[in-house]
Structure formats: C-alpha cells, structure tokens
N, C-alpha and C positions, 0 to 999 in steps of 0.2 A: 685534556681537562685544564682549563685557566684555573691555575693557583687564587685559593683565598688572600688576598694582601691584609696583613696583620700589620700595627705599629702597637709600641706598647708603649705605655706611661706609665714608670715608676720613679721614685727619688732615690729609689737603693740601686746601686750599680748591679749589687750582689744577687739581686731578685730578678733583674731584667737577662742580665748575663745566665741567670739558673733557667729564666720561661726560653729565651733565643735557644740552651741548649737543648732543652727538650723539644724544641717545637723544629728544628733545625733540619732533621732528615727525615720529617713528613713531607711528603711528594706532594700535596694537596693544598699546601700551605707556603706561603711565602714574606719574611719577616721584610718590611718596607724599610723600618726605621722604628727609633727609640729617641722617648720626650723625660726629663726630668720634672718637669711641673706643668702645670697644667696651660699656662701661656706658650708653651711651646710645643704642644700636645694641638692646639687649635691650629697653629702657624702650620706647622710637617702637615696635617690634615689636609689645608688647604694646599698644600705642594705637593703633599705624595698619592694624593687620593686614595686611602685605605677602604676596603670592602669595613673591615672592623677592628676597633680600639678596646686595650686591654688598659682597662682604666684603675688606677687607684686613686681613692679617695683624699688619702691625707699626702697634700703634697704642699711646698712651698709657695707661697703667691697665690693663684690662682689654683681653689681645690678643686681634686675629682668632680666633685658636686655643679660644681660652677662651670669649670672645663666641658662637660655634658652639658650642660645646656647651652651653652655660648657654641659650643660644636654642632649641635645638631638643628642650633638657629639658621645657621647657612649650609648645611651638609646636612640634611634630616636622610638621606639613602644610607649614611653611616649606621653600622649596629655598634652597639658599646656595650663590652660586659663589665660588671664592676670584678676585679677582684681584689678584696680587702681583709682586713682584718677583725669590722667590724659585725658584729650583724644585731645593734637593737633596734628598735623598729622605727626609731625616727630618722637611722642612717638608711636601711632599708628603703622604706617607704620616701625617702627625698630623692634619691637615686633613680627610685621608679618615677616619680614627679618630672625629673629633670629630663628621662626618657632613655634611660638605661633599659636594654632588653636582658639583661641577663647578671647575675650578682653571683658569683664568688665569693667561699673564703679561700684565703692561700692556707696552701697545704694541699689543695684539691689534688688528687692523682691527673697524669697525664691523660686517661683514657674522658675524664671529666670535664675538664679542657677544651680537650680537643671537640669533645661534642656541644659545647658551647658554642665554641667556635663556629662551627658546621652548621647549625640549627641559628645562629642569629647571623651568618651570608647566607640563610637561605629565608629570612624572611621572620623567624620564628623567636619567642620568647625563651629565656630556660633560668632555671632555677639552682644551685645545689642543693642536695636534700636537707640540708638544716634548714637552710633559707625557706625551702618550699612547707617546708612542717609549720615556720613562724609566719608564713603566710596565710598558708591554712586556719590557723589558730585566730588570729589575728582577724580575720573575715566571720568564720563561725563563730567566734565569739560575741559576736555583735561591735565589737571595737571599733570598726571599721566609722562608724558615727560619732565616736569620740572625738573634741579639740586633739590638735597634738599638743604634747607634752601636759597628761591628763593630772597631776601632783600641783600642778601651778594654781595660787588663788586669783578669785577674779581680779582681783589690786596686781597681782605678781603678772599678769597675762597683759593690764592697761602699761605697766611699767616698760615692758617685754615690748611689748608695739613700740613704744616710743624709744628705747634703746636701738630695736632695731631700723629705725628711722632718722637714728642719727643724733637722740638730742644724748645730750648731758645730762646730770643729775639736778645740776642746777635750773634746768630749763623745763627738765622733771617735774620737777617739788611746784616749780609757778604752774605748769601748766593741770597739773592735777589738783595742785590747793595743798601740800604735802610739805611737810618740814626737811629739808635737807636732810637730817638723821635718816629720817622715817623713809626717804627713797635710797639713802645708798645699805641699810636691813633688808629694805625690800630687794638691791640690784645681787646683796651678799647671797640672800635666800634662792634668788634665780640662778647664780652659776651655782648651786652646790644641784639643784635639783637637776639644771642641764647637764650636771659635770663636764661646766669647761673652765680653763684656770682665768680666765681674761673676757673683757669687753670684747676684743675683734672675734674672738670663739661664739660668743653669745651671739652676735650679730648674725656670721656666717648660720648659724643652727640655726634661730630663729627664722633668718629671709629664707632660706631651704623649708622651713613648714609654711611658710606663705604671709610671716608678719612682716612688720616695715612699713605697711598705710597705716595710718592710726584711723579705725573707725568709732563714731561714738563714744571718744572721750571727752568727759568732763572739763572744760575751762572755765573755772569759777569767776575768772576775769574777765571772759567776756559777759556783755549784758543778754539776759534772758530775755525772751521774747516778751516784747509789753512794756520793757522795762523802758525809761527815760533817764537819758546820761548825754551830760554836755549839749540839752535843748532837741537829742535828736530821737527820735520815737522808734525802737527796733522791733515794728510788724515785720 
C-alpha cells in the first residue's frame, strides 16, 4: 500500500511536533514535511507534493484561509483538512468557500484524525461532530440564505465593502457622503460585531465572505443620470 503523504501547517512547534508523534507509526501514513505559515505551506506543496494538508487557520502572514485557496488554485488534487480552534460559522463556512474538505477542532482524538485523513486521500468530505451538528443546523435552519455576518446594518455592510476594498475612512466619508466621525462609529461598530481587534482582521474576514467589490454604492459626487455638470450631459 503507497502511504497517504501528509504535510502539516501549524505556527506552534508544540502542535506539529504533538500531530508528527501521533501520526508517526501509522503504516498508511507518511509525514512529507512541516509549514509555519501559510506562504510556506503553498511553497513545500509545490515541492513535496502532498496527497493532504493539515491546515491551520490562524497563522502568520498568509492565513489558513488564504493558504487554501492559493493551494488549491494550482494543486486542486490536494485534500485540506482544517484543524483549528475555531468553529463559528463564518470561520467554518470560509474554509468550506476556500475548498477545505474536512474541518477539525484540535483536541480531536487520533482515531478522528486519522479517518479524516483517510476519507479526504480518498476523495471524500468529513466533518467532526460539532462541526457536522453546526452544519446541520446551519442549513436546516434556513440560514443558509442569510448575508454573512447577519448583526451588520445595511450602512455597516456598504462600509464593510469598501474597507474590504482597500479604502480609508477618509475616502469612506467622500465616497458614501458621510462625516469622518460618522464612518470611523460605523468602522468601531463593525470590528466589535466581527470581533477582530484591527483593520487587516477585518479585511482578511470580510474578503473570506466574499466583500472587497463594492457593488451599488452611493457616490453622492458623482453626477446622476440627467444631470448636467461642467456642459457635459450624463445619459
């Protein structure tokens, strides 16, 4: 039997060093290599060619989230399981977006693991049971039709797009018609409901649900259609 080839990507020595000795003297299994962040989780990728990646999400530089999809843009035969520490739904659900087959929390037992493992080289999806419960849930409930991050007001969601698109506050307030105060309340309001402590957090969360184009926002600056400015007629 050709060994499964495993690399793992964590930023804790002490986690990789805990999964290499569990996973060590399974016959069926063979550890390729170990990534501290996710730009170097894409690189060994491409040099080691791994059947599958044990991915964590919060790492330096280039996160979990990002590392999947930039991985499986040129390596899409890779399976990736997450395993993390998180599981609300907007981490969940971005991981699944980005093409994670399989989501972990740590802690999981080895026999858990290893059937991750097993089932996403052989083609297949897997879940751990909390995960699979808040999926469930998450679907049956109708949820599944909600924006992400459903607490946001429609102002807090136009803000959100344009954050995640790069602008400023001050680029903000012009392009929406907004007083400087009134968009860094509004950017205060969005990281508490995202709970992230910073602008680069907010970005990363938001481009993982899919903002960053800004569609259909309001520029009071530009001239409405009909309107006539500086002789020239904007049909």
């Amino acid at each position: 039997m050709i060994p499964t080839r495993v690399l793992i990507a964590d930023d804790h020595p002490a986690f990789r060093a805990g999964l290499r000795l569990m996973l060590a003297g399974v016959n069926d299994i063979d550890i390729v290599g170990e990534a501290a962040n996710g730009t170097s989780v894409v690189e060994l990728a491409a040099q080691l060619n791994p059947d599958v990646v044990i991915m964590d999400l919060r790492m330096p530089g280039m996160d979990g989230i990002q590392a999947t999809r930039h991985l499986l843009g040129t390596h899409p035969a890779v399976g990736v399981v997450v395993v993390t520490m998180f599981e609300d739904d907007d981490t969940v659900f971005a991981a699944m977006r980005a093409g994670a087959r399989g989501y972990l929390l740590k802690g999981a037992e080895q026999d858990e693991i290893l059937r991750a493992i097993r089932a996403i080289a052989a083609g297949e999806a897997i879940f751990g049971p909390a995960i699979a419960r808040r999926i469930v849930e998450h679907f049956s409930s109708g949820s599944a039709g909600q924006p992400a991050f459903p607490t946001l007001t429609t102002r807090e969601r136009q803000v959100l797009e344009l954050i995640a698109a790069g602008k400023g506050n001050a680029a903000i307030a012009h392009q929406l018609g907004l007083t400087l105060k009134t968009v860094r309340n509004h950017v205060s309001h969005i990281f508490l409901k995202l709970q992230v402590p910073d602008r680069a957090a907010a970005i990363i969360k938001a481009r993982d649900a899919g903002y960053g184009t800004p569609r259909d926002l309001p520029d009071p600056h530009m001239p409405r259609k009909g309107m006539m400015t500086d002789g020239v007629n904007y049909h």
